[in-house]
C-alpha positions as a Markdown table, in Angstrom:
| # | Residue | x | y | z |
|---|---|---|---|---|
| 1 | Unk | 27.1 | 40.4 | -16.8 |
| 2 | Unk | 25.8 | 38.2 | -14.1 |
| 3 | Unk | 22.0 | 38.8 | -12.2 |
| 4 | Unk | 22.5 | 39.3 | -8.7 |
| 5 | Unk | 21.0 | 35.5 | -8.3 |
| 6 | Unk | 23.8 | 34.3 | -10.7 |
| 7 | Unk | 26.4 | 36.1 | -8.6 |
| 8 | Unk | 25.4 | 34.8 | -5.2 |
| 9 | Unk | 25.0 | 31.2 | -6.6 |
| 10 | Unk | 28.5 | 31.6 | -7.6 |
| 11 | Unk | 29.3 | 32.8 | -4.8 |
| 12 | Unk | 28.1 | 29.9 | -2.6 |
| 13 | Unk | 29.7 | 27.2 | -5.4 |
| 14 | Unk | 33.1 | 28.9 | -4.8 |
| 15 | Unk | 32.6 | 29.3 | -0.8 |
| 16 | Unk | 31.8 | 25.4 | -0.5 |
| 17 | Unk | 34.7 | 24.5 | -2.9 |
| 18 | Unk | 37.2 | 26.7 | -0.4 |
| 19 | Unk | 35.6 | 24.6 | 2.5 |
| 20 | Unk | 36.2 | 20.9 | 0.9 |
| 21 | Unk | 39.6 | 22.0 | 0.1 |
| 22 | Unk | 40.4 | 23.4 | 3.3 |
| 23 | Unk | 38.8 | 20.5 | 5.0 |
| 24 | Unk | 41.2 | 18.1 | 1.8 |
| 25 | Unk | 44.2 | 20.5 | 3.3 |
| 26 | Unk | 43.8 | 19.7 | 7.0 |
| 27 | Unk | 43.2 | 16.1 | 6.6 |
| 28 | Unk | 46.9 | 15.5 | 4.7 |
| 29 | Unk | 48.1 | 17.9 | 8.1 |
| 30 | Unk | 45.7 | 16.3 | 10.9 |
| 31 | Unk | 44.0 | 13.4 | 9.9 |
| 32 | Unk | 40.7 | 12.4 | 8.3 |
| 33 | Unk | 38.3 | 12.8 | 10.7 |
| 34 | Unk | 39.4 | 16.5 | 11.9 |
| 35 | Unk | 39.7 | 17.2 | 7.9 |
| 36 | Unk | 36.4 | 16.5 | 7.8 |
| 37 | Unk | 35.1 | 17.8 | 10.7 |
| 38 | Unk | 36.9 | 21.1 | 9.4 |
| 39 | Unk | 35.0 | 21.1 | 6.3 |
| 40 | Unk | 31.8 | 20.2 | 7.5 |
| 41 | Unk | 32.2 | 23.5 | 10.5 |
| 42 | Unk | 33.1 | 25.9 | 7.2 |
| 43 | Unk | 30.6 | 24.4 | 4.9 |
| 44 | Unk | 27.7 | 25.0 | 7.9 |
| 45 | Unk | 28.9 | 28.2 | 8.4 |
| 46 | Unk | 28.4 | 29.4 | 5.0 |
| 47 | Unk | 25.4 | 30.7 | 3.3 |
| 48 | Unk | 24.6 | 27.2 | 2.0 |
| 49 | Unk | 24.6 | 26.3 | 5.6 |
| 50 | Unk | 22.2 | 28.0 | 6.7 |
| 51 | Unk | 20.0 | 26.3 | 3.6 |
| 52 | Unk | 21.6 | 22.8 | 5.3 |
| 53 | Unk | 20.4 | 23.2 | 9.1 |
| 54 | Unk | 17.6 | 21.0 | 9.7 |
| 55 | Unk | 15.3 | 22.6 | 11.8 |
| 56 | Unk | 14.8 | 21.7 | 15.2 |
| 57 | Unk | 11.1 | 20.9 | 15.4 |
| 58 | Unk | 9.6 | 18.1 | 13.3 |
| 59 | Unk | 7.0 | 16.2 | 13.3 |
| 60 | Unk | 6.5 | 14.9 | 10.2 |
| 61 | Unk | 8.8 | 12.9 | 8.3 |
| 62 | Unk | 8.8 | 10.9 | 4.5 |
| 63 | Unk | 10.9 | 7.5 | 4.3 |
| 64 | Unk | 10.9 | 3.9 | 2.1 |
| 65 | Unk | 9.9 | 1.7 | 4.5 |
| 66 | Unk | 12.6 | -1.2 | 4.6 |
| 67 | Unk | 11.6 | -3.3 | 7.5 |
| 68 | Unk | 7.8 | -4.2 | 8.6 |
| 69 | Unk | 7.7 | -6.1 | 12.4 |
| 70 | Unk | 5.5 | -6.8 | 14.9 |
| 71 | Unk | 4.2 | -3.7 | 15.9 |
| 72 | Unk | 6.8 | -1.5 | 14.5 |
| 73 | Unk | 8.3 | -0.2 | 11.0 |
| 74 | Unk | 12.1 | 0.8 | 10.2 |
| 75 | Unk | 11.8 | 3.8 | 7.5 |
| 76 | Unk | 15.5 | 5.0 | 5.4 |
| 77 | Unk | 15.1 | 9.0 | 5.0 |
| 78 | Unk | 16.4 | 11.0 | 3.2 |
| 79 | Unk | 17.6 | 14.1 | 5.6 |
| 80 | Unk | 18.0 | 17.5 | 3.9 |
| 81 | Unk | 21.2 | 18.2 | 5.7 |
| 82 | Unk | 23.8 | 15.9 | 3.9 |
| 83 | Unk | 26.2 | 16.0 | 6.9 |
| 84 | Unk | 22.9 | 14.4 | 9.3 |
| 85 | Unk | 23.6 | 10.4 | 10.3 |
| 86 | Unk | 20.0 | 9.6 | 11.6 |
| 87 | Unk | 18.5 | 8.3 | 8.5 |
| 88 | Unk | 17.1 | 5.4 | 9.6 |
| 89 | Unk | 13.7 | 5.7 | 11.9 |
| 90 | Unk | 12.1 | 3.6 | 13.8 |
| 91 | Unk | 8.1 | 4.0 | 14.1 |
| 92 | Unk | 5.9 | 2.3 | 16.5 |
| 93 | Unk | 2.7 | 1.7 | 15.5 |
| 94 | Unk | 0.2 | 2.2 | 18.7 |
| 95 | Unk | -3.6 | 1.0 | 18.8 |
| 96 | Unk | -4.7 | 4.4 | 18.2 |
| 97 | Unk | -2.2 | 5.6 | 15.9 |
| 98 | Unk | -4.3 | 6.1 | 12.1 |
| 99 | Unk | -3.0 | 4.4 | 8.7 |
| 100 | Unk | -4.8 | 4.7 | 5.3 |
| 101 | Unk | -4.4 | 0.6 | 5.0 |
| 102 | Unk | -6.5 | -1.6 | 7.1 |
| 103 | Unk | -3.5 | -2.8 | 9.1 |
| 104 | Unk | 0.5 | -2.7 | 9.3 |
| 105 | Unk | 0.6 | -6.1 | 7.1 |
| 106 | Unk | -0.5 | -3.9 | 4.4 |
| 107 | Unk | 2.4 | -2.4 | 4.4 |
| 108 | Unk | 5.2 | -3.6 | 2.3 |
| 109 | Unk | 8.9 | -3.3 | 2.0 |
| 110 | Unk | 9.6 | -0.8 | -0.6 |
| 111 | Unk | 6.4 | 2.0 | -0.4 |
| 112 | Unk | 6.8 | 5.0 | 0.4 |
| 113 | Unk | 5.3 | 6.4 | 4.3 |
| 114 | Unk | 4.7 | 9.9 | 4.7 |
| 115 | Unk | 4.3 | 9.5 | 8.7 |
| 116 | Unk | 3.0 | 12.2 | 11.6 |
| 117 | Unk | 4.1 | 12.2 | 15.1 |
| 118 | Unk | 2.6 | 13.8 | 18.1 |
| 119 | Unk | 6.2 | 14.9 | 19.7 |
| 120 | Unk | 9.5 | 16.7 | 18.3 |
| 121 | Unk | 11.1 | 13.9 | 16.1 |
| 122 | Unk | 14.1 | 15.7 | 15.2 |
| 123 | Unk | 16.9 | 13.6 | 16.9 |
| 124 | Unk | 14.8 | 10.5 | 17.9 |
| 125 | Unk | 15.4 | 7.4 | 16.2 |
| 126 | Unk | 12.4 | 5.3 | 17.1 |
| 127 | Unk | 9.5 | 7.3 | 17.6 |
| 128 | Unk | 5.4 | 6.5 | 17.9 |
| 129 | Unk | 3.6 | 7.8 | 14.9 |
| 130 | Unk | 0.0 | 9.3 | 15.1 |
| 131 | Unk | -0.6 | 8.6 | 11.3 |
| 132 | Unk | 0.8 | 6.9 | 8.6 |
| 133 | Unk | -0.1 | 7.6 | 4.8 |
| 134 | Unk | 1.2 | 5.2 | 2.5 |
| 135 | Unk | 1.9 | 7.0 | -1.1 |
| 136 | Unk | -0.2 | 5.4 | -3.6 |
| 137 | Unk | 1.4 | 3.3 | -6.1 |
| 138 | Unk | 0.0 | 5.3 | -9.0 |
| 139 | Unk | 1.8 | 8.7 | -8.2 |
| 140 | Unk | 3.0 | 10.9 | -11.4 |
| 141 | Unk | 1.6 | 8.1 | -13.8 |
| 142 | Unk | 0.3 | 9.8 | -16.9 |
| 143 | Unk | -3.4 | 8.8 | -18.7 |
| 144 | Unk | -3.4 | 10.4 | -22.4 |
| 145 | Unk | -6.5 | 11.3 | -23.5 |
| 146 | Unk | -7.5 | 11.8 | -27.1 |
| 147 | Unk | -9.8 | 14.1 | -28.3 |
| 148 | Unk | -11.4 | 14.0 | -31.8 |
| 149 | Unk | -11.6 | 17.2 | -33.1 |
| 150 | Unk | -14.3 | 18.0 | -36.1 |
């Protein structure tokens, strides 16, 4: 017998697999990109949708920086809605805006940003930040201690 939990989650596995079919379905009958749109409506409409939406207020966004100029960085994100196309980001970095490095060139190519904004970032592509953490290098590294027991 399944929880309630294992029922819904089945439930949501099943609904998603009718909406990428349907969406498979209409694409042989209209063409890829209505197929897809198709899929993408059902799939936002169903309960793992609402689990999908971004939300429309952020402000705070985390990103591998991939691009380090001037007075700017270009971050790749990773958005929770799979459907979203705005995973690259621009951030301007402004004389007053606060970083945990003594300057942009200690940022490299590769770290990870968690950055801050002042305004509603949720559809902007470039963007100033008002603070930039980088993530320290030694994150989720593990120090074993032994102790001698008598």
């Amino acid at each position: 017998m399944l929880t309630r939990r294992e029922t819904r989650d089945v439930l949501i596995v099943s609904m998603t697999a009718t909406a990428v079919v349907a969406g498979m379905l209409a694409t042989q009958y209209t063409g890829y990109q209505l197929g897809f749109a198709t899929a993408k409506d059902l799939v936002e409409q169903s309960p793992l949708g609402t689990m999908l939406r971004t939300p429309s207020d952020i402000r705070f966004l985390v990103g591998t920086v991939i691009q380090v100029r001037d007075d700017r960085l270009t971050l790749r994100t990773n958005p929770l809605n799979p459907f979203d196309t705005l995973r690259d980001r621009t951030v301007l970095v402004a004389s007053s805006t606060r970083m945990n490095t003594k300057d942009l060139a200690g940022i490299k190519v590769g770290e990870t940003l968690f950055v801050t904004a002042a305004e509603n970032i949720a559809s902007l592509a470039t963007f100033t930040a008002q603070v930039i953490s980088v993530q320290a290098s030694d994150v989720g590294s593990v120090t074993t201690v032994t102790v001698d027991e008598e």
